[in-house]
N, C-alpha and C positions, 0 to 999 in steps of 0.2 A: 379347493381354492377357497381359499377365505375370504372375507369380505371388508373392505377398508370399514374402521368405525371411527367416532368421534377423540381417543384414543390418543387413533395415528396423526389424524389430523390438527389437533391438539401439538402435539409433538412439532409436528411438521412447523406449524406457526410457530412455536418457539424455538426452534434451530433456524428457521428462513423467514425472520424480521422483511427482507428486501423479496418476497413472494408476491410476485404481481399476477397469477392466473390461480385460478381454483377453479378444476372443474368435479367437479360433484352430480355428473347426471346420472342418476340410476342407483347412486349411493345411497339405497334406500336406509341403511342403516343408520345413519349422518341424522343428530339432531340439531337444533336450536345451539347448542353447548359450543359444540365445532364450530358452527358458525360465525358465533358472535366471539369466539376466541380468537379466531383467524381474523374478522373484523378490527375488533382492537389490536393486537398485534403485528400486522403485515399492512403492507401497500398495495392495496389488492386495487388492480387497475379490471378486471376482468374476472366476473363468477359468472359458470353455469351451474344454477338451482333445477333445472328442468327433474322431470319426471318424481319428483320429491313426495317423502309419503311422511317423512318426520319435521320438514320446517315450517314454521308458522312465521304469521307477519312482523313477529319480534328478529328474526335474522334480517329481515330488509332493513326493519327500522336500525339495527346497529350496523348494517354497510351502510346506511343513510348518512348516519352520525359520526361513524368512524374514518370512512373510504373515500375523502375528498377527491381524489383522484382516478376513482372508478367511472369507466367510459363504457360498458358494457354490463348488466345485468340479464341473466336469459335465463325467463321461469315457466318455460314449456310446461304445458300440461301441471300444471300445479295449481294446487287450491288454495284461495285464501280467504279469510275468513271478512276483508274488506272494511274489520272494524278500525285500524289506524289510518290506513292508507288513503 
């Protein structure tokens, strides 16, 4: 079984503009890149970041910016480093 990476996700955001959920928990593979592509790109109403070993507080800051219409952010067990936020 292989592992979804930044990639697929990639992809995914630019065939599904109208993508309102992203869940990414355990997607340890998933960095910054993915993130913030599907940020600008989609309408993302709903991300799970939980258990994350590659995003940093630059993926919040571009749902921040990008996801006016995001109503759920869930960042289980994740570390950040507290400097933008």
């Amino acid at each position: 079984m292989s592992a979804i990476t930044d990639a697929a996700i990639i992809e995914v955001a630019n065939l599904c503009p109208h993508l309102q959920t992203l869940n990414l928990d355990y997607a340890k593979l998933i960095t910054d890149r993915a993130v913030i592509h599907a940020a600008e790109h989609c309408d993302l109403k709903s991300v799970d970041l939980s258990n994350q070993g590659g995003i940093t507080d630059e993926s919040i800051l571009a749902l921040a910016k990008n996801c006016p219409n995001l109503k759920l952010l869930k960042v289980d067990s994740w570390e950040s480093d507290d400097t933008h936020i």
